[in-house]
GUMIDREN-472685 format. One record per atom (N, C-alpha, C): x, y, z. Coordinates in steps of 0.05 Angstrom, whole numbers, plus 5000, padded with zeros to 4 digits. Example, Ala and Ser with C-alpha at 12.3 -4.5 7.8 and 13.67 -1.06 7.14 Angstrom:
BEGIN
    u    v    w
 5264 4886 5156
 5246 4910 5156
 5264 4934 5156
 5257 4955 5142
 5273 4979 5143
 5258 5001 5157
***
This chain:
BEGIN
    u    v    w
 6425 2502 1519
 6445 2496 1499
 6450 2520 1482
 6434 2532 1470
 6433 2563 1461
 6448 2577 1476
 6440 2574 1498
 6454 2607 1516
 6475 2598 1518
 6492 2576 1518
 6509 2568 1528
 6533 2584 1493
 6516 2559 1469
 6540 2572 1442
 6533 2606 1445
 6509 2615 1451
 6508 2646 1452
 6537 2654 1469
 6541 2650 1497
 6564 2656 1506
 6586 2649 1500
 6587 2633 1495
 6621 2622 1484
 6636 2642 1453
 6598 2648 1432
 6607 2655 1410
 6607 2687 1433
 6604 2703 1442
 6602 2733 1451
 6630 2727 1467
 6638 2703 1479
 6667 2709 1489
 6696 2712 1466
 6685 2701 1452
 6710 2694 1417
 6704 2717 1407
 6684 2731 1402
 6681 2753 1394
 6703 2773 1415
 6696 2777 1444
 6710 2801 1453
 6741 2800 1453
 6747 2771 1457
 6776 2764 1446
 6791 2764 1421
 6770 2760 1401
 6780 2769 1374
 6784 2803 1373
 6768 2817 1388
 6763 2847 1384
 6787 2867 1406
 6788 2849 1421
 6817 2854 1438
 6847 2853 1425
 6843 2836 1416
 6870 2822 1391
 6878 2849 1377
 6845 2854 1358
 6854 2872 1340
 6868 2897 1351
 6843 2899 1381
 6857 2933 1390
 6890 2927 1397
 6896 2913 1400
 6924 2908 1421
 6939 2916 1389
 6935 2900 1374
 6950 2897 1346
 6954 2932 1330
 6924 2951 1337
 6926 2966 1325
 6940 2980 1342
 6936 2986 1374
 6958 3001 1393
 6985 2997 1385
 6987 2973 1384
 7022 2971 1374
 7027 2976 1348
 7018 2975 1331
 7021 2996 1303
 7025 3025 1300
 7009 3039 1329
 6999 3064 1323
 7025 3077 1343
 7037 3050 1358
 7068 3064 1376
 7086 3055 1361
 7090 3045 1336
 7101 3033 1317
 7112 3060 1296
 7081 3080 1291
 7091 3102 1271
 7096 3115 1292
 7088 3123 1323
 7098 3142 1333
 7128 3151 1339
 7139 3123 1340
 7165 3129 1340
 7175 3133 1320
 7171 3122 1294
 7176 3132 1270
 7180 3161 1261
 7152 3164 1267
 7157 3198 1272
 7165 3211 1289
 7169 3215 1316
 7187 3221 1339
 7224 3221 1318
 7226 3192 1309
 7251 3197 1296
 7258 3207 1267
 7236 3216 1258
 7248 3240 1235
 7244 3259 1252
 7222 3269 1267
 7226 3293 1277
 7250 3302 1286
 7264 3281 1313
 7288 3290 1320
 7305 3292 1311
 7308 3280 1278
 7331 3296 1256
 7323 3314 1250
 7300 3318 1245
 7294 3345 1231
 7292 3372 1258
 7292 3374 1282
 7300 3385 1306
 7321 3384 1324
 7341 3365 1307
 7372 3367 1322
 7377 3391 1337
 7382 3415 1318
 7401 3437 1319
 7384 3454 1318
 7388 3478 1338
 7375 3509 1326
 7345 3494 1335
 7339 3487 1361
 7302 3486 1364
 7293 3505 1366
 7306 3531 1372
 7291 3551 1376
 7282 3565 1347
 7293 3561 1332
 7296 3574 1296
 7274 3553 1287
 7261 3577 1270
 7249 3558 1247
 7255 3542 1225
 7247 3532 1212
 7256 3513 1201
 7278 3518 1176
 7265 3556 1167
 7275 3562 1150
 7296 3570 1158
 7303 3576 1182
 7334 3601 1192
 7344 3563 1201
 7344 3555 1205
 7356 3524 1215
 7377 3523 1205
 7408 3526 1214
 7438 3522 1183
 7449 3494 1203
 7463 3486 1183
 7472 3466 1180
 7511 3471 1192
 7524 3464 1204
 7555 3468 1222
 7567 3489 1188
 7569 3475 1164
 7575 3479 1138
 7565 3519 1134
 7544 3522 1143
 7530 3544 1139
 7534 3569 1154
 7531 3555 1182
 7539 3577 1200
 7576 3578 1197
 7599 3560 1198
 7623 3566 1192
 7626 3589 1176
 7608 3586 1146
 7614 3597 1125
 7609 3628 1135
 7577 3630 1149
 7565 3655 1154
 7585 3669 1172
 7588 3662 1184
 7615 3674 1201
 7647 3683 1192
 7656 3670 1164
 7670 3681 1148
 7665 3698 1136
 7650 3705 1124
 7626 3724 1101
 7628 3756 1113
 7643 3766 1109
 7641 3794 1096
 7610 3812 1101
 7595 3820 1127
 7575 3835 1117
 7562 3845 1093
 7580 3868 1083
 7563 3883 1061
 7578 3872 1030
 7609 3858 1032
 7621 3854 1012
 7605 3835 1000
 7601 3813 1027
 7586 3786 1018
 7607 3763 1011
 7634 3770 1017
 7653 3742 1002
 7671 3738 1026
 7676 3715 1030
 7701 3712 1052
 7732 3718 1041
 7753 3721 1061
 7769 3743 1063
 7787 3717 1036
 7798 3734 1024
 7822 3722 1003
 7843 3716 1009
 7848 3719 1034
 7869 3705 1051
 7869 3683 1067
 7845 3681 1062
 7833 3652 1079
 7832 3635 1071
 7860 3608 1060
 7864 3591 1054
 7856 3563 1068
 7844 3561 1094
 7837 3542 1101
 7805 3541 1110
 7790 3554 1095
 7760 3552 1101
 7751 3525 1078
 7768 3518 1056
 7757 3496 1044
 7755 3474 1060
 7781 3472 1072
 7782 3447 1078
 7768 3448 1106
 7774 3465 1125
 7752 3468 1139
 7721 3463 1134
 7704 3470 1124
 7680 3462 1116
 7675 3436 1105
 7696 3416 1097
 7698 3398 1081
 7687 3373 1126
 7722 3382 1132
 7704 3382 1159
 7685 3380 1170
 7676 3406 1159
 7646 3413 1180
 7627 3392 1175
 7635 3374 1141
 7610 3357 1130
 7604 3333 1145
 7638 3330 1152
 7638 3298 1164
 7624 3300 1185
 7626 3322 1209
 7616 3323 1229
 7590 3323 1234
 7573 3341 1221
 7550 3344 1211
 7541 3317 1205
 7548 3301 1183
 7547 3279 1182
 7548 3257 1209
 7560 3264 1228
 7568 3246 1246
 7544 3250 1261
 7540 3275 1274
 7518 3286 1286
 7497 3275 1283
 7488 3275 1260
 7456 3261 1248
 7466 3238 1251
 7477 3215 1258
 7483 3188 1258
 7487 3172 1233
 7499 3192 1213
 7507 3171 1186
 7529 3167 1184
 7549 3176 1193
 7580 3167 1201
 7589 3166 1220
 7605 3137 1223
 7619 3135 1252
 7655 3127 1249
 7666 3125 1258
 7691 3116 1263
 7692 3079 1263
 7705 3065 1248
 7716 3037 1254
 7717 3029 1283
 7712 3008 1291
 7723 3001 1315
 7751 3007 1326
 7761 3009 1342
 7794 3018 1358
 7804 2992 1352
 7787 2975 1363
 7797 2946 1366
 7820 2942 1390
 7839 2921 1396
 7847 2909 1417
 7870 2929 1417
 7887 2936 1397
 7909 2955 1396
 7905 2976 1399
 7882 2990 1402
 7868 3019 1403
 7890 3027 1378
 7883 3026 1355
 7874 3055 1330
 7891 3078 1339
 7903 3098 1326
 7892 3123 1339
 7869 3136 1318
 7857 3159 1324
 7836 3167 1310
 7842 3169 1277
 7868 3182 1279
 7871 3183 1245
 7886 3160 1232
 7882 3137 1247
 7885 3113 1229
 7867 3100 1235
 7842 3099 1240
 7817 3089 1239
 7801 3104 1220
 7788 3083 1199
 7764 3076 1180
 7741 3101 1183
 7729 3106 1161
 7702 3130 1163
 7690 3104 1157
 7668 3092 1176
 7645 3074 1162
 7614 3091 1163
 7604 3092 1137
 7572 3096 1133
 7557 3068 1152
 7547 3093 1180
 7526 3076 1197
 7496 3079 1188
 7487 3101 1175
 7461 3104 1160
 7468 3122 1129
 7453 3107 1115
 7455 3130 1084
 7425 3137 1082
 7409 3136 1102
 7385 3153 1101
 7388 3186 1086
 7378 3200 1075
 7384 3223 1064
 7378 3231 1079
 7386 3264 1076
 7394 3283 1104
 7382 3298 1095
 7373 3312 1067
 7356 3332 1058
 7373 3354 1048
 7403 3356 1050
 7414 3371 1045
 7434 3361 1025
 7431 3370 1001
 7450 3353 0976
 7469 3354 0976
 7491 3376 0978
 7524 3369 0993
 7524 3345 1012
 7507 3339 1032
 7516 3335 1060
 7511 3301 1042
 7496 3296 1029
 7481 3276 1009
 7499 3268 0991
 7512 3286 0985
 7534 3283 0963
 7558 3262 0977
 7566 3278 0997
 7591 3262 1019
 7579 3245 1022
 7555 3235 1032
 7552 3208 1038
 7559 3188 1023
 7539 3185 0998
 7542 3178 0972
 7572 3163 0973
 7591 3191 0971
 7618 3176 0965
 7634 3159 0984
 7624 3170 1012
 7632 3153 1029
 7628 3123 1031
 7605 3125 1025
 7583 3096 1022
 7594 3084 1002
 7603 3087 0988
 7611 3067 0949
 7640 3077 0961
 7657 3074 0977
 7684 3075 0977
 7694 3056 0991
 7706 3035 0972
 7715 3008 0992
 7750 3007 0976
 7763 2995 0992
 7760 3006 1024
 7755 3026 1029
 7742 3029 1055
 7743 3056 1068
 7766 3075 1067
 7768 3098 1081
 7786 3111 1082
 7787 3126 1112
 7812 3141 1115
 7809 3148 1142
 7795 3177 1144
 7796 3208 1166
 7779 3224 1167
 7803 3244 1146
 7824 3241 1152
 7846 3256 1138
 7840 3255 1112
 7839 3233 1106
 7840 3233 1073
 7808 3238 1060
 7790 3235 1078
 7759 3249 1053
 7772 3279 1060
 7780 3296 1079
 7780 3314 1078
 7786 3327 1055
 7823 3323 1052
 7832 3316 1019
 7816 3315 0999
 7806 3282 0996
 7797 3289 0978
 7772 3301 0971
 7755 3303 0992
 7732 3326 0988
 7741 3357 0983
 7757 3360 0979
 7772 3385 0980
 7793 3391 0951
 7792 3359 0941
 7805 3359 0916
 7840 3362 0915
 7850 3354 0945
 7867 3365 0955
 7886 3331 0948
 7879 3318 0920
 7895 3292 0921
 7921 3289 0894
 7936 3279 0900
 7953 3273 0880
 7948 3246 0857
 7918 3239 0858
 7917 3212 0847
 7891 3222 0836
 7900 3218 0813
 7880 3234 0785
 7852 3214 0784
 7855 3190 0807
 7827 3171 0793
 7815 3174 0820
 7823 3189 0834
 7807 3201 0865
 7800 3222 0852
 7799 3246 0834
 7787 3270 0823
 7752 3273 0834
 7750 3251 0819
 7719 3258 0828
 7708 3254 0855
 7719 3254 0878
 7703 3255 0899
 7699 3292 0908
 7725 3294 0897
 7713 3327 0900
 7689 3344 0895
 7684 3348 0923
 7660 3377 0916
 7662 3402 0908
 7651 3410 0882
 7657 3435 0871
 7636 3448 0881
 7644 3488 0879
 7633 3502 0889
 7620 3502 0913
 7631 3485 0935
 7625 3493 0968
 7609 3513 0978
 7632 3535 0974
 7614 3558 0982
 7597 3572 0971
 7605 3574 0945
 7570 3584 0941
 7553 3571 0940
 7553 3536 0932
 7528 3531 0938
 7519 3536 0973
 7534 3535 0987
 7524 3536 1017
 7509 3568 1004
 7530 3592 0991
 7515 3607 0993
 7484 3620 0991
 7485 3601 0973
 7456 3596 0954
 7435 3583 0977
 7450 3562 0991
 7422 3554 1014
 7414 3575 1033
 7435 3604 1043
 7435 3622 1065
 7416 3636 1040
 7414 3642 1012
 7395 3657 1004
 7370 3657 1007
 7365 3621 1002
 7341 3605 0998
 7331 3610 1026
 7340 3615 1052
 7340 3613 1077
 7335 3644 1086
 7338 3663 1072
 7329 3679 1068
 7357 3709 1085
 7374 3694 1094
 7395 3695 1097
 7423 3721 1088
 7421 3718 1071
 7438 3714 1046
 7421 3733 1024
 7433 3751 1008
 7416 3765 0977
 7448 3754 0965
 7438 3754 0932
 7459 3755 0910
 7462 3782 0896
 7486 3788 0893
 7497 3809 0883
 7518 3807 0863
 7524 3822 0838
 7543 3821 0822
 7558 3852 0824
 7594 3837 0822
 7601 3865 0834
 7625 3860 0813
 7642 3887 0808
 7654 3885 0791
 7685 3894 0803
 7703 3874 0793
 7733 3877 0808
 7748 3878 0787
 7743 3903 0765
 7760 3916 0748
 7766 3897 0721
 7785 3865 0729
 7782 3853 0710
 7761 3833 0705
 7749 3825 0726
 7717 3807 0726
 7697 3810 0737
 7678 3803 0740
 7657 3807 0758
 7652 3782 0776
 7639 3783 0798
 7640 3762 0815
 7615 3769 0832
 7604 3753 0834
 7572 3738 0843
 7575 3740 0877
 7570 3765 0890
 7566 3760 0920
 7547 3750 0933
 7554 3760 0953
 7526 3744 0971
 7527 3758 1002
 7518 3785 1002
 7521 3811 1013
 7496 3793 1037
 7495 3805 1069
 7487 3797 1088
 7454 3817 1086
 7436 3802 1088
 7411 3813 1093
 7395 3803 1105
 7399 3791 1134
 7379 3787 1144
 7401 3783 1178
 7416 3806 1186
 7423 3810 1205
 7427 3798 1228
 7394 3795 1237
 7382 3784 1261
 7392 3751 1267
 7393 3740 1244
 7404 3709 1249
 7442 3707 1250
 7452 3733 1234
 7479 3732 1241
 7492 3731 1266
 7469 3761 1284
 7475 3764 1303
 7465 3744 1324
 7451 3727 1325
 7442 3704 1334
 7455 3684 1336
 7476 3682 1311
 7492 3661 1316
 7521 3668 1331
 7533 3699 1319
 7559 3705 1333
 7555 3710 1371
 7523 3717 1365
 7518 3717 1408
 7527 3687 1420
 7514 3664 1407
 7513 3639 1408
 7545 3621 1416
 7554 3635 1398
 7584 3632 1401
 7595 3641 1427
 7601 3674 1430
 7609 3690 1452
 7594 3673 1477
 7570 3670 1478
 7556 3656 1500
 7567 3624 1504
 7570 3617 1491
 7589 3588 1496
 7618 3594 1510
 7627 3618 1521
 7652 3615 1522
 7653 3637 1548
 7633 3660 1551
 7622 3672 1569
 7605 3664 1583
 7574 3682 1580
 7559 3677 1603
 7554 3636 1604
 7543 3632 1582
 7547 3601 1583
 7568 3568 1595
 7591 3591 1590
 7618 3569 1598
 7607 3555 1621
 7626 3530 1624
 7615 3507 1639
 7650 3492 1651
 7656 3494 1633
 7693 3496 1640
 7685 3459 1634
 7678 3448 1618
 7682 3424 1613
 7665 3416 1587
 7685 3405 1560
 7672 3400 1537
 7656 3378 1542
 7650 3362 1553
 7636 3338 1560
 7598 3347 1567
 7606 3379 1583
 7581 3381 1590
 7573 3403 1573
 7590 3411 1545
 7583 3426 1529
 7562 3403 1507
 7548 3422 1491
 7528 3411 1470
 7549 3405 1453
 7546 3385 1438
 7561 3377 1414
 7562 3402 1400
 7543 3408 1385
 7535 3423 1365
 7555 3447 1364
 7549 3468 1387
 7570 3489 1399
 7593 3478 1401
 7603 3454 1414
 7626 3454 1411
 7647 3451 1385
 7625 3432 1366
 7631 3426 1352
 7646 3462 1330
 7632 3477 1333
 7635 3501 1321
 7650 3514 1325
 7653 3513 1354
 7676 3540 1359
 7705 3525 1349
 7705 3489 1355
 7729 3485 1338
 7731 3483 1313
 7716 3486 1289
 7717 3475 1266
 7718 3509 1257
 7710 3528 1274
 7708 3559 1264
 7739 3562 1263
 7753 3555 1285
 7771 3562 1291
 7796 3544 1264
 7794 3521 1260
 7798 3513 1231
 7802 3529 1212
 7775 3527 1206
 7775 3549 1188
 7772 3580 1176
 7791 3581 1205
 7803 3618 1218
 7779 3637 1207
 7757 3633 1223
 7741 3649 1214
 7729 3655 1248
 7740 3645 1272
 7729 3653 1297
 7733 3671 1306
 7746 3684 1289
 7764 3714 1317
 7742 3734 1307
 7727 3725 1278
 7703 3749 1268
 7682 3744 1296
 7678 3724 1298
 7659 3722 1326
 7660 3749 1348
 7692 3739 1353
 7704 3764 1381
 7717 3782 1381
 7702 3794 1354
 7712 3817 1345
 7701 3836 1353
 7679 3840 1369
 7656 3856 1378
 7649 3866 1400
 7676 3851 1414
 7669 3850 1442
 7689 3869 1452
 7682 3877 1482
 7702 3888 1495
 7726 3872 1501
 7754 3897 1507
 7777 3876 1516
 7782 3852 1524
 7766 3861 1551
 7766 3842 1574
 7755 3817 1565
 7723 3830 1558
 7712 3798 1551
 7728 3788 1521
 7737 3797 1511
 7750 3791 1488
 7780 3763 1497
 7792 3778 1516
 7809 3767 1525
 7800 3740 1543
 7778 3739 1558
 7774 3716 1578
 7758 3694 1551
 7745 3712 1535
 7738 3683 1521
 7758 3671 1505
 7775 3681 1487
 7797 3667 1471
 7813 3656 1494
 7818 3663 1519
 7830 3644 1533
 7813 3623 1533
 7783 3619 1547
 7774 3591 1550
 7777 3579 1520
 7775 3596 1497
 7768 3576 1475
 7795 3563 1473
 7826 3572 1478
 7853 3554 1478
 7854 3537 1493
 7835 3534 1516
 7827 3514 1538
 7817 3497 1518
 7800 3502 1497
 7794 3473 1484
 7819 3462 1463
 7826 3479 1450
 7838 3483 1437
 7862 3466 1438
 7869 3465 1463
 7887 3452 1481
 7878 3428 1487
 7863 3413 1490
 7856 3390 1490
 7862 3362 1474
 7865 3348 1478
 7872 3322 1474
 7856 3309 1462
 7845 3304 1429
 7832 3299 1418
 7832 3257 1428
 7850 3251 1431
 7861 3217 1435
 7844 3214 1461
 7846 3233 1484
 7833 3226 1516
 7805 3233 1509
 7801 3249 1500
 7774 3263 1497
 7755 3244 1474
 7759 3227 1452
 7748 3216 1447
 7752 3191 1455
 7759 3180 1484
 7754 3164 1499
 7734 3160 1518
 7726 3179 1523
 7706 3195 1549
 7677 3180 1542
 7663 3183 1564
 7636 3166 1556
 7617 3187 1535
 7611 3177 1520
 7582 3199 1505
 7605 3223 1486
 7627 3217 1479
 7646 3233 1465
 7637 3221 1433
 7639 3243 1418
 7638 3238 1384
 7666 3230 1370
 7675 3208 1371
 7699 3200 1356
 7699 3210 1335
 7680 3213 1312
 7696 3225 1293
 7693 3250 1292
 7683 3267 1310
 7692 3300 1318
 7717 3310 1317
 7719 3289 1344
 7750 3290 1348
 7763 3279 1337
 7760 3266 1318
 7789 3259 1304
 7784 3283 1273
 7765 3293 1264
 7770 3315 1251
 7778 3339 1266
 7782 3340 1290
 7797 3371 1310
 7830 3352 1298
 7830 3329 1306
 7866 3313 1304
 7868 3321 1281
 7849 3310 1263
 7865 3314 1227
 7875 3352 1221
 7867 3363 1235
 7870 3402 1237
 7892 3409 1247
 7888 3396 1270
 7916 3406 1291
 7940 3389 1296
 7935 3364 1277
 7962 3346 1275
 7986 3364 1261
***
């Protein structure tokens, strides 16, 4: 009779002790994916870069406008605001906190479909944090045309004012400093002085304008579908905000000439077909439509 409760209690025991392991295994694949998925936000873009050279679509646009030794983008360059305003949504889209409204039964076209906040997880980056924010507390929604606007301050309706982000570029500038990127400089233009942000750390410029050229050269693939978001996303939003021809400015004729042809091959594209396609970023493409409408 003993041996008998002895066994029954040593069988409840190894079943209770099983329980727990099973319970703690599935806890312990519980944080792994947890962590697997901040990591893969925080390793989107740039795996090869450390954490500190890592820029954001907003960063590299800008760096690619930027003047080597002056440090300021060109004064003729009226559409890098709103370009970068761009670059946020996308960026945004990328990391999975903004998506496009449903099409629904009439199919939409892109720029009359909704910006909806699919995550307001923070991104780590306070601009990019900032857009969210306003996106998220904006009911109704709005479409990709109009945050552009008004992130850009570009509205005729004085009680939309505040969605605008002030100082864009230099704060971007200020992260390429922190990034190590970027030095600050004060220079003097006769009647004021003005706060540059002169190129010092070369190696990542040229890293990114190779990056570029190689998307369009040795890299080309002759189909955006089997291009990386990321790259593609750039060479159009550079091109926005007319700061891509600094890219292929470096190059010989020839290759000068065969890549601005493939890049009008995108260029040329059909933002309406193309964000139909399987594994396509709708609201990419419908910020390339809100540019080139």
């Amino acid at each position: 009779m003993t041996s008998l409760a002895q066994r029954t209690s040593g069988l409840v025991q190894r079943r209770t002790e099983a329980i727990r392991s099973a319970a703690a295994d599935k806890e312990r694949e519980s944080g792994g994916e947890e962590d697997d998925a901040r990591r893969g936000d925080e390793e989107e873009d740039d795996k090869g870069d450390s954490k500190e050279t890592r820029l954001t679509l907003m960063e590299e646009v800008l760096l690619l406008g930027l003047k080597d030794r002056e440090g300021y983008t060109s004064f003729w360059n009226d559409c890098i605001s709103s370009g970068l305003r761009g670059c946020m949504l996308v960026e945004l889209a990328l990391r999975g906190r903004l998506q496009l409204e449903a099409c629904g039964v009439r199919r939409k076209s892109l720029l009359s479909r909704k910006v909806i906040c699919k995550s307001d997880a923070p991104t780590g980056d306070v601009l990019l944090d900032e857009a969210l924010k306003h996106i998220k507390e904006t009911q109704p929604p709005e479409t990709v045309q109009s945050w552009i606007e008004l992130l850009s301050g570009e509205t005729w309706n004085p009680l939309k004012l505040h969605y605008q982000l002030r100082n864009v570029r230099e704060r971007l500038a200020k992260n390429l400093v922190e990034k190590g990127v970027l030095t600050t400089e004060k220079q003097n233009f006769l009647l004021f002085d003005m706060t540059t942000h002169p190129l010092t750390n070369n190696t990542i410029k040229q890293r990114l304008v190779k990056k570029v050229q190689d998307s369009v050269l040795e890299k080309w693939v002759n189909d955006p579908h089997r291009m990386d978001k990321r790259i593609l996303a750039l060479i159009l939003l550079a091109h926005s905000s007319d700061v891509l021809e600094n890219a292929f400015a470096p190059l010989q004729d020839d290759q000068y000439d065969l890549g601005m042809k493939r890049v009008h091959t995108l260029l040329e594209l059909e933002p309406e077909k193309e964000s139909a396609k399987p594994n396509a970023n709708e609201l990419m493409w419908a910020v390339v439509a809100a540019f080139t409408k």
